[in-house]
C-alpha positions in Angstrom: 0.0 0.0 0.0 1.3 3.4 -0.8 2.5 5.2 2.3 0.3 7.9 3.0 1.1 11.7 3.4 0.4 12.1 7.0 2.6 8.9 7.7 5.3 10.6 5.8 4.8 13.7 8.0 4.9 12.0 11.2 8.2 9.7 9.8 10.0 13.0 9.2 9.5 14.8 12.3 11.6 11.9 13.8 14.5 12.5 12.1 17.0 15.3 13.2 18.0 16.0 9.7 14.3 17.9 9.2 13.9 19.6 12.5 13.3 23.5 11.6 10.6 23.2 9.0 7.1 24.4 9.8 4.3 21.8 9.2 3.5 23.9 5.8 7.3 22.8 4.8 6.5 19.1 6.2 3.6 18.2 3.8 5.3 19.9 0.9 8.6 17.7 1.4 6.3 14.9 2.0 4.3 15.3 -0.8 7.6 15.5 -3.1 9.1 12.0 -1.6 8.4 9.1 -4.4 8.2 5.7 -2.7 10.3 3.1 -4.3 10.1 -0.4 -2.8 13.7 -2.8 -3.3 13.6 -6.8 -2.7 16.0 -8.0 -0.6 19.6 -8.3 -2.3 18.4 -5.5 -4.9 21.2 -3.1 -5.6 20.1 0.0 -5.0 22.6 2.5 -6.8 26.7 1.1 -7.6 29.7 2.6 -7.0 31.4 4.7 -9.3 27.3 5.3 -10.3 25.8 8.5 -11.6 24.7 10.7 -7.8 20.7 11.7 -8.4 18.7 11.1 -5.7 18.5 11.3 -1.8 17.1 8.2 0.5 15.4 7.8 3.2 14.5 4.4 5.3 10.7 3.7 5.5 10.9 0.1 6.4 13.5 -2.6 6.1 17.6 -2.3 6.0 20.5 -1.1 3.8 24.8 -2.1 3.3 27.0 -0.1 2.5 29.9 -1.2 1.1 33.1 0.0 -0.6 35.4 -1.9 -3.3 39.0 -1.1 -2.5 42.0 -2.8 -4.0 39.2 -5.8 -4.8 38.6 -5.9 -1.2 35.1 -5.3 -0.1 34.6 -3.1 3.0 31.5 -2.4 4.7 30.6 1.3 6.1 27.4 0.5 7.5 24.4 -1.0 7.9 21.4 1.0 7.9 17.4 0.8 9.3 14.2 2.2 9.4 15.0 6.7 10.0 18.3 6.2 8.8 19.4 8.5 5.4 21.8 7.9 2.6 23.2 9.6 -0.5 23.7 12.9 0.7 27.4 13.2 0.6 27.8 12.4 -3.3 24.8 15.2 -3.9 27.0 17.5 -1.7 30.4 17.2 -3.4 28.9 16.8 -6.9 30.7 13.3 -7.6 29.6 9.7 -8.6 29.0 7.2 -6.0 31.8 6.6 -3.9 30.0 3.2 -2.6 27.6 0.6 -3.3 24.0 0.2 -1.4 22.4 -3.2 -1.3 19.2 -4.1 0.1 19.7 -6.5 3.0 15.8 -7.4 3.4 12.7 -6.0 1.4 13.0 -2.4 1.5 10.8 0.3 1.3 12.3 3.7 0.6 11.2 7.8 -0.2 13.3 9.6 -2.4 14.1 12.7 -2.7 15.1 13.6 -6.2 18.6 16.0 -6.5 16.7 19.0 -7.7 14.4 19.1 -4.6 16.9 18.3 -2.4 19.2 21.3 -3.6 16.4 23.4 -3.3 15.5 22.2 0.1 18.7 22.8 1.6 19.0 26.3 -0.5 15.9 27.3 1.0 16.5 26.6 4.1 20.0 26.9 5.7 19.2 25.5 9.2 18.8 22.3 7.5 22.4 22.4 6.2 23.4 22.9 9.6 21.6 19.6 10.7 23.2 18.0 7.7 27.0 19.0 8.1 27.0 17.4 11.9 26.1 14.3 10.3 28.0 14.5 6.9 31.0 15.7 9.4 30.5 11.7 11.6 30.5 9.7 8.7 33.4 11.4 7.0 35.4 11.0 10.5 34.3 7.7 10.9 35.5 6.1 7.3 38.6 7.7 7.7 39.5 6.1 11.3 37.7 3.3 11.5 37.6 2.3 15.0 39.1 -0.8 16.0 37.1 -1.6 19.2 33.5 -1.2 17.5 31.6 -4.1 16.8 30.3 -5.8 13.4 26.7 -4.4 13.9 27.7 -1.0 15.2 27.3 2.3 13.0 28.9 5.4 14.4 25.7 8.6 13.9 27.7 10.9 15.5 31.3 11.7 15.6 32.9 14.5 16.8 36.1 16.4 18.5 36.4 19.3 20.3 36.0 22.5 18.2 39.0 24.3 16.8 38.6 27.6 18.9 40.0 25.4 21.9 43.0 24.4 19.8 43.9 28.2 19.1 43.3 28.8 22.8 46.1 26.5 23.9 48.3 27.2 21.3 47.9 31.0 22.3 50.8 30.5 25.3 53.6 28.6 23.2 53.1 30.9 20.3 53.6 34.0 22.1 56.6 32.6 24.1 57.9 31.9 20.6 59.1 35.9 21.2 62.0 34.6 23.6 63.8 32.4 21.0 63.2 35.1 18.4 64.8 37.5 20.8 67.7 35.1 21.6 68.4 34.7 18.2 68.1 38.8 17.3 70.1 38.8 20.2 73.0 36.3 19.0 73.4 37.9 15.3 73.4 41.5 16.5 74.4 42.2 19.9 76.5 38.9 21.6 77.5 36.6 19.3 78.0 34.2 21.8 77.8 30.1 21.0 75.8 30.1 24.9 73.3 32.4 23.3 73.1 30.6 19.8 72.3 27.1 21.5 69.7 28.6 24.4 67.9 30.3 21.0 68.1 26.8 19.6 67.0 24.6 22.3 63.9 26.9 23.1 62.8 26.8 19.9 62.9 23.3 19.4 61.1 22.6 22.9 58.2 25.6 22.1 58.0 23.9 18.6 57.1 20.1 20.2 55.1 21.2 22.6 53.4 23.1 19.9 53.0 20.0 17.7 51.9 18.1 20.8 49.1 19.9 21.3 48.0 20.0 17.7 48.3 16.0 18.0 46.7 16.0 21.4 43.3 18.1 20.7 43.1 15.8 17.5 43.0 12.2 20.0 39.7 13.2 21.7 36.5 12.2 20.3 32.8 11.7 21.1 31.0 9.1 19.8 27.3 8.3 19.3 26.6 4.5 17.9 23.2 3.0 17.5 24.2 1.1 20.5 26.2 3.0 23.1 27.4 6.5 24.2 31.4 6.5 23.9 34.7 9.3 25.3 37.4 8.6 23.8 40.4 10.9 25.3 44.0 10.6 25.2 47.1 12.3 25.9 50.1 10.9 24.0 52.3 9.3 25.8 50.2 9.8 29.2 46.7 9.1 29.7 44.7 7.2 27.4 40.3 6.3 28.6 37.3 5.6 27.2 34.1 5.8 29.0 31.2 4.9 27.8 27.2 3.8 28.4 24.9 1.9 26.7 22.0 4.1 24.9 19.3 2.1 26.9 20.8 3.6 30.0 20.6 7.8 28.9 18.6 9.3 30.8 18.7 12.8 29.1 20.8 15.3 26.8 22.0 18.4 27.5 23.4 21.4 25.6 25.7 23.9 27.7 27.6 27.3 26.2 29.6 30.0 27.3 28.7 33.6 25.6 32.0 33.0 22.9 30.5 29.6 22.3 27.1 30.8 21.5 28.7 33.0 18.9 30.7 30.8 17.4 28.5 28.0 17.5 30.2 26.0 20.1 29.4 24.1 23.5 28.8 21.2 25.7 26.8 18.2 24.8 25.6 16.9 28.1 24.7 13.4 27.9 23.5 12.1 31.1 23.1 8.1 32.2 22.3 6.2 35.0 25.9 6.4 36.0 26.7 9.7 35.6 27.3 12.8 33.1 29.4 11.9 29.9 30.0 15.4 28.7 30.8 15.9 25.1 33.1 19.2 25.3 33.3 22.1 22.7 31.9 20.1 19.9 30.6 22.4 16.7 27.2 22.9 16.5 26.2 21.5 20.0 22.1 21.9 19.4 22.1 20.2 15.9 24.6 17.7 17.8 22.0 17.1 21.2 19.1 16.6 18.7 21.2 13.8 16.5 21.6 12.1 20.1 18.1 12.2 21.6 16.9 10.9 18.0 19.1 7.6 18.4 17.9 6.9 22.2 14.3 7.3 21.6 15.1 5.7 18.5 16.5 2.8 20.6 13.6 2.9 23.3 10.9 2.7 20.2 12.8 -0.1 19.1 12.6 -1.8 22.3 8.5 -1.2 22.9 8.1 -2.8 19.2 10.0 -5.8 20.2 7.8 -6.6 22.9 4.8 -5.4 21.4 5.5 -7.8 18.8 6.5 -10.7 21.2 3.2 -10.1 23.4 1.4 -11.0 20.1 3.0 -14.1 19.8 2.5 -15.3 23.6 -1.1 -14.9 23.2 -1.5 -16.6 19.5 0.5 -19.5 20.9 -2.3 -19.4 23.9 -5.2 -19.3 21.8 -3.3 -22.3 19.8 -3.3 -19.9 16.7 0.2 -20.5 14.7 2.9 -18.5 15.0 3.7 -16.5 11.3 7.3 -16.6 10.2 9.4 -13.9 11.2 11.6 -12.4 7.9 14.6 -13.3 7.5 17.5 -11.1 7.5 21.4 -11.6 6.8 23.2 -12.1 10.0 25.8 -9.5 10.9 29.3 -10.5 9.7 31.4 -12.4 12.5 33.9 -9.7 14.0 37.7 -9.2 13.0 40.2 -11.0 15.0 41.7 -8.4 17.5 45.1 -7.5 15.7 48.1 -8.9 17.1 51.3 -6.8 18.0 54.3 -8.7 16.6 56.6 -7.6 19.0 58.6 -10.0 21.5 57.0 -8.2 24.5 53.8 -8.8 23.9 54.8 -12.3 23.0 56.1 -12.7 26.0 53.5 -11.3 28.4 50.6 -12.9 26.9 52.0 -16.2 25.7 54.7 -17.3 28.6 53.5 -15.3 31.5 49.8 -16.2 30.9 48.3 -12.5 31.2 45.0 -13.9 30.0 43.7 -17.5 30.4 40.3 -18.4 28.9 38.5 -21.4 29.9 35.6 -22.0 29.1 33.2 -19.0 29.9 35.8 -17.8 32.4 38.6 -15.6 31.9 41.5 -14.9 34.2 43.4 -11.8 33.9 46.9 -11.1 35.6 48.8 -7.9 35.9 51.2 -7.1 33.3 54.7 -8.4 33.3 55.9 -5.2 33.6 54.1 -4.4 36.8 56.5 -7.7 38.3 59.5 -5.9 37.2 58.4 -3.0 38.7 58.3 -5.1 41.9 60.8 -7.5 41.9 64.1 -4.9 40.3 65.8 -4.5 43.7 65.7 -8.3 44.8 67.3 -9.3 41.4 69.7 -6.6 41.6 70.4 -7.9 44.8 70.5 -12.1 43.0 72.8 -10.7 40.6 74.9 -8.8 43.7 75.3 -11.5 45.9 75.5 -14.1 43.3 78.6 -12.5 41.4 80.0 -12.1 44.9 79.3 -15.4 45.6 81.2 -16.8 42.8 83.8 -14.3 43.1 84.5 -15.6 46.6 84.7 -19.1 45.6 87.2 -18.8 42.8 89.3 -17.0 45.3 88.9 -19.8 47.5 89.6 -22.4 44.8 92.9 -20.4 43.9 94.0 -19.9 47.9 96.5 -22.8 48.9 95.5 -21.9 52.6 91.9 -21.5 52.5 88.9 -23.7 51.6 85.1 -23.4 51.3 84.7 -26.4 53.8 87.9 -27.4 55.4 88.1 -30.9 57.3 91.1 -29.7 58.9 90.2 -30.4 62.7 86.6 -31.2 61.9 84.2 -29.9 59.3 84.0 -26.1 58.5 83.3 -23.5 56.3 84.2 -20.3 54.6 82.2 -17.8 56.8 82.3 -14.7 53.9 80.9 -17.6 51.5 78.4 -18.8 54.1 77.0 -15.2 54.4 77.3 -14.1 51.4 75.3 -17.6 50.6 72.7 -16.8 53.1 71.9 -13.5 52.0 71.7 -14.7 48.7 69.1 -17.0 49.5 67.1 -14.2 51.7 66.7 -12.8 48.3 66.2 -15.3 46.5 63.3 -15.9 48.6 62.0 -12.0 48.4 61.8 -12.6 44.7 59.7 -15.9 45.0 57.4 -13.8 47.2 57.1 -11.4 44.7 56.5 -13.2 41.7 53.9 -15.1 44.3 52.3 -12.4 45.4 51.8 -11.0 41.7 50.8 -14.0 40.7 47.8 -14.2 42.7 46.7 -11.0 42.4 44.0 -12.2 39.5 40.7 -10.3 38.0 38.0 -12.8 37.1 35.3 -12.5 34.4 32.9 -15.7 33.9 29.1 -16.1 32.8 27.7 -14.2 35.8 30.4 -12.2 38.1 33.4 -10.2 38.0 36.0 -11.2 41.0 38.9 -9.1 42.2 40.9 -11.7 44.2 43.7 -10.2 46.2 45.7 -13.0 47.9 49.4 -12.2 49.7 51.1 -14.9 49.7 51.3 -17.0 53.3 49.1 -14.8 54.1 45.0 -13.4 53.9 43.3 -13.4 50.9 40.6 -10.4 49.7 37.9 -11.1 47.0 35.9 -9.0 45.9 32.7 -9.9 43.8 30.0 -8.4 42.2 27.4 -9.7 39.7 27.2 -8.7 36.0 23.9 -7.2 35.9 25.3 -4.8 38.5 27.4 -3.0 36.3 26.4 0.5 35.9 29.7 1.5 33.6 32.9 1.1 32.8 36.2 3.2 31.9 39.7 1.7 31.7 43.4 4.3 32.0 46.4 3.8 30.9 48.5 6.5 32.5 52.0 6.9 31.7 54.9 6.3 29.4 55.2 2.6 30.4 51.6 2.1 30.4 51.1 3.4 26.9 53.9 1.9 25.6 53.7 -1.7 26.7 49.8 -1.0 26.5 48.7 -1.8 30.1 46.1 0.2 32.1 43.2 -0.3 34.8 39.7 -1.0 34.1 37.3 0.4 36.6 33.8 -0.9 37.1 31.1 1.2 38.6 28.7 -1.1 40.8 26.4 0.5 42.8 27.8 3.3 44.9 31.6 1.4 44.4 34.1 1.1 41.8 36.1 -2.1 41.1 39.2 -2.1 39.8 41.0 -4.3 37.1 44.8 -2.6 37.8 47.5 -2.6 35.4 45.9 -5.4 33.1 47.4 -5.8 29.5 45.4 -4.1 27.2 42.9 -2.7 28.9 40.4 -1.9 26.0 40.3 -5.3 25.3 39.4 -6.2 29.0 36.8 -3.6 29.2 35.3 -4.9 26.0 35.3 -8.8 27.6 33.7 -7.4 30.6 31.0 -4.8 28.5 30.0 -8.0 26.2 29.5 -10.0 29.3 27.4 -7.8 31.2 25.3 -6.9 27.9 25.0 -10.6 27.6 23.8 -11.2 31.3 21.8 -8.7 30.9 19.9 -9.1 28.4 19.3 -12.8 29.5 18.1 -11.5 32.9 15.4 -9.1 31.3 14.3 -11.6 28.6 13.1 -13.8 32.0 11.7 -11.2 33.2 10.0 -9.8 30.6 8.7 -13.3 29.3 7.4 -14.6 32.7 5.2 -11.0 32.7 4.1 -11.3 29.0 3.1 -15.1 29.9 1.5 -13.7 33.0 -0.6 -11.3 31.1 -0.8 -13.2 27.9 -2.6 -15.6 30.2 -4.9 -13.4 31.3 -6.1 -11.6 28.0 -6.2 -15.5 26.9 -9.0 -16.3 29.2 -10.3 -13.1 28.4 -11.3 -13.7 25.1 -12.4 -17.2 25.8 -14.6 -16.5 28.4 -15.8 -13.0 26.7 -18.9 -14.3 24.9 -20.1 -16.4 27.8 -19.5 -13.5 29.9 -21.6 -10.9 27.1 -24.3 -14.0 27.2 -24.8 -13.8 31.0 -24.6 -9.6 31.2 -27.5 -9.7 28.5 -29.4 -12.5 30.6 -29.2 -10.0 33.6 -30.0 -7.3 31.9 -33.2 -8.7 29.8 -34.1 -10.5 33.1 -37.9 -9.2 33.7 -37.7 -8.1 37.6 -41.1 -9.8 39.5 
C-alpha cells in the first residue's frame, strides 16, 4: 500500500536532519518524496554510479559497502529513520560506494533538484546535515578498532578548533624569547651560549606546539546505534574511554559560554544512570543534542516494538493460533580477529607469563609483566649482587692454597664470607619468589555471571571482591604513563552501585573492558528476557482467558440485563 502523506509527516518529524521546518514545509517535502520499494539483495545505486537522488529508510535495511583494492569493506548497515546519498549530492561526484538491500525495502526519495532546493531554502537544515556528513566522513577515515560488526557510528565529533587556538595561544607568544635570543645572537652577543639557548627553546616551544595540535586531535565523542562513547588521550600519558549503553541515557544536555554561542560552540551533556558523559566544545552543540536524543528514543521505540511484537505471539500460541514466520534477515558478519602486535614483548606477556587465560566462559586476567619488574628490580639486583659475589669468593677460595670453602682440617668447617654471602643470597632469592607469588595471585575474574577481584598475599590473607554482571552501571579503563602506553597496560574500573572495582594494570585494557562490557550486555539481556517473558506469559494468560470467556460472559450480562424483575 502506498505510504500515506500524513505517515510521511509523522516519519520526518523523527529524524534530526528535518527539524526547523514548519508543518506547511513538512507536507510539501512529503508530498515530493516518491516511494520506491527494493527486494532483498536489490542493488540500490553502484559505486562509481551516476549521484541523483537522496534516501530515506521507510521500512526494512541497507549495506553499504566500498570496493578497495578488490577488497570489499562495509561502512554501514542501515534501518528504518536512517538516510543515505547525501554526501555524493554534496560534493557533486559519482558514487563513492555501493548500497544493497539486506531485506525487502521500502524507501522515499528525494530527487537532487528538490533536495538542492530544500537545503538552498532553508540553511538551518544544512546545519543539521554538516554534523552528520562531518561523523560519517570521521568515521570512514578512522575506523575504530574496538567497534563491533553491527555498530554504525551517527555521530562523531572532536572538540571545536577555537580550543586548539586557545592552547596554542601560550607557546606561540613565548615563541618571542627564542626570536629574541636569536636577534640577540646575530646582532648584539654573538655568543655560541646564546646561539644554542635560541636553539633549544625553539625546538622545545615547537614540540610542545605540535603536541598539542596532536593532542586536541586524540579526543573524540561518539554516538553508535548502540552506546554512548569518550574517547580521550594524551600521548604518551593518559589514554580512557568511558562509555554507556543508549538504553541507559537518561537525558541530553546542551551547555555554552557567551564565545560559544557566537561561534557556534558548546557542551553536549549526555547524562546516564551512571553519571554525566560530557561531550566538550563540539561544533554545533544543538544540531549535535538533537542527533543524540533521535538515536535513544530511537533505541527505546525499538525496544516497545520488540515486545509489542513478542506479546502478540504469547497470546496466538495461547489461543493455539500459529505462529507466522518472522523475515529473515542476513546475519551480521562475525567480528575481525583483535590485531596482534608482533613484537617480543607482547609475546612474552601474553603467551609465557599467561596475562589472559580463557577457559571455558571464564577468563583470568593477571597484571602485566611489567608491573613484576616494577616489583621485583631491587631483589634481582640484589641475585645478581650477591651471586657475582658469591662466585667471586669461591674462585678465590679455589685459587688460595690456605683457604677452603669447607675445610676438614680439625673437623668440618666452612668459609664464613661464603656462608654469608650464601645466606643473604638465599634471603633474596626468597624475596623474589614472594614477589612473583604475590603477583601471581593477584588475579581479575570474568565468567558467565560475576566479576572477582581476588587479592591474595602470599602465606598470608586473601581479599575477594565480587560483584554480579547485571550490577554494572559503567565502565572506563586508564592507561597512565609512558610505560603504560607503551607496553599498553592500564586499569579498568567498574562502577557497581555506589563502588568502583578495579582491574589494575591489566594488559590491554580496552580489550578487558570490551570482555567485561560483552559479558554484562549478555547477562543482561538474559536477565530481562526472563523477566520480561514470565510478565508477557502472565498477562498473555490473562487476555487468553479473556477472550475465551468474553462471549459467555456478554451472554450472562445480556441475561441479567433482559431478566424481567417480578
Amino acid at each position: 500500500m502506498p505510504i500515506e502523506l500524513s505517515a510521511r509527516i509523522a516519519f520526518l518529524k523523527k529524524i534530526h536532519l528535518f527539524h526547523g521546518l514548519g508543518d506547511e514545509e513538512l507536507v510539501v517535502l512529503a508530498a515530493e518524496l516518491q516511494e520506491v520499494s527494493y527486494a532483498k539483495d536489490a542493488v540500490i545505486f553502484q559505486q562509481g554510479g551516476k549521484a541523483d537522488s537522496f534516501y530515506l529508510i521507510y521500512g526494512g535495511s541497507v549495506r553499504i559497502v566500498r570496493t578497495q583494492n578488490k577488497k570489499e569493506y562495509q561502512l554501514a548497515r542501515l534501518v528504518r529513520e536512517d538516510y543515505f546519498g547525501e554526501m555524493s549530492l554534496l560534493a557533486h561526484r559519482t558514487r563513492s560506494a555501493t548500497a544493497v538491500a539486506l531485506a525487502d525495502t521500502s524507501l522515499l526519495v528525494l530527487s537532487r533538484a528538490d533536495f538542492e532546493r530544500l537545503f538552498k531554502e532553508n540553511p538551518q537544515l544544512g546545519l543539521n546535515l554538516s554534523v552528520a556528513i562531518h561523523s560519517r566522513q570521521l568515521a570512514q577515515r578512522l575506523r575504530f578498532k574496538w567497534l563491533r560488526s553491527d555498530e554504525v557510528i551517527y555521530f562523531l565529533a572532536r572538540k571545536h578548533r577555537v580550543i586548539l587556538l586557545q592552547n596554542l595561544g601560550l607557546p606561540v607568544f613565548l615563541l618571542l624569547i627564542p626570536l629574541s635570543l636569536f636577534y640577540a645572537w646575530f646582532t648584539i652577543v654573538p655568543s655560541l651560549i646564546v646561539g644554542i639557548a635560541a636553539f633549544v627553546s625553539l625546538f622545545a616551544l615547537g614540540a610542545w606546539i605540535v603536541w598539542l595540535i596532536v593532542d586536541w586531535g586524540n579526543d573524540y565523542y561518539i554516538v553508535t546505534n548502540q552506546r554512548v562513547v569518550w574517547l580521550e588521550k594524551v600521548v604518551g600519558i593518559y589514554d580512557s574511554r568511558q562509555e554507556s549503553a543508549l538504553s541507559t541515557v537518561l537525558s541530553v544536555g546542551v551547555e555554552a559560554n557567551p564565545l560559544g554561542r557566537v561561534l557556534d560552540y558548546g557542551n553536549v551533556i549526555v547524562r546516564t544512570f551512571v553519571g554525566r558523559i560530557p561531550f566538550s566544545h563540539v561544533d554545533h552543540p544543538n544540531q549535535a543534542a538533537r542527533m543524540i536524543e533521535e538515536y535513544w528514543m530511537r533505541t527505546r521505540s525499538a525496544a516497545v516494538a520488540m515486545e509489542k511484537e513478542a506479546m502478540k505471539d504469547e497470546i496466538r500460541k495461547k489461543l493455539g493460533i500459529p505462529i507466522p514466520p518472522k523475515p529473515k534477515t542476513d546475519a551480521a558478519p562475525p567480528p575481525p580477529p583483535p590485531p596482534r602486535r608482533s613484537s617480543f614483548l607482547r609475546l612474552l606477556g601474553a603467551n609465557t607469563l599467561k596475562l589472559r587465560l580463557e577457559s571455558g566462559d571464564t577468563i583470568i586476567y593477571r597484571k602485566h609483566w611489567v608491573v613484576l619488574v616494577l616489583e621485583s628490580w631491587m631483589p634481582v639486583l640484589g641475585i645478581l649482587a650477591t651471586l657475582t659475589l658469591f662466585i667471586r669468593r669461591l674462585w678465590y677460595l679455589a685459587a688460595s692454597p690456605t683457604e677452603a670453602f669447607i675445610s676438614f682440617s680439625g673437623g668440618v668447617t666452612i668459609d664464613v664470607v661464603a656462608s654469608a654471602i650464601f645466606i643473604v643470597l638465599l634471603v633474596f632469592v626468597g624475596w623474589f619468589i614472594y614477589r612473583v607469588m604475590d603477583w601471581s595471585n593477584d588475579q581479575f575474574i570474568v565468567n558467565a555471571e560475576q566479576i572477582i577481584d581476588v587479592d591474595r598475599e602470599p602465606f598470608g590473607t586473601e581479599k575477594r571482591n565480587a560483584a554480579q554482571l547485571e550490577n554494572i552501571l559503567g565502565t572506563e579503563y586508564q592507561r597512565i604513563g609512558i610505560l603504560g602506553n607503551i607496553f599498553n597496560f592500564g586499569t579498568v574500573y567498574i562502577t557497581v552501585g555506589g563502588t568502583k572495582l578495579a582491574f589494575e594494570n591489566v594488559m590491554d585494557p580496552a580489550a578487558v573492558q570490551s570482555d567485561i562490557n560483552r559479558r554484562f550486555a549478555a547477562r543482561k539481556a538474559k536477565n530481562e528476557q526472563q523477566q520480561v517473558a514470565k510478565e508477557r506469559e502472565r498477562m498473555a494468560e490473562w487476555l487468553a482467558t479473556y477472550h475465551l470467556n468474553s462471549e459467555s460472559l456478554r451472554d450472562e450480562q445480556e441475561r441479567k440485563t433482559n431478566q424481567k424483575p417480578e
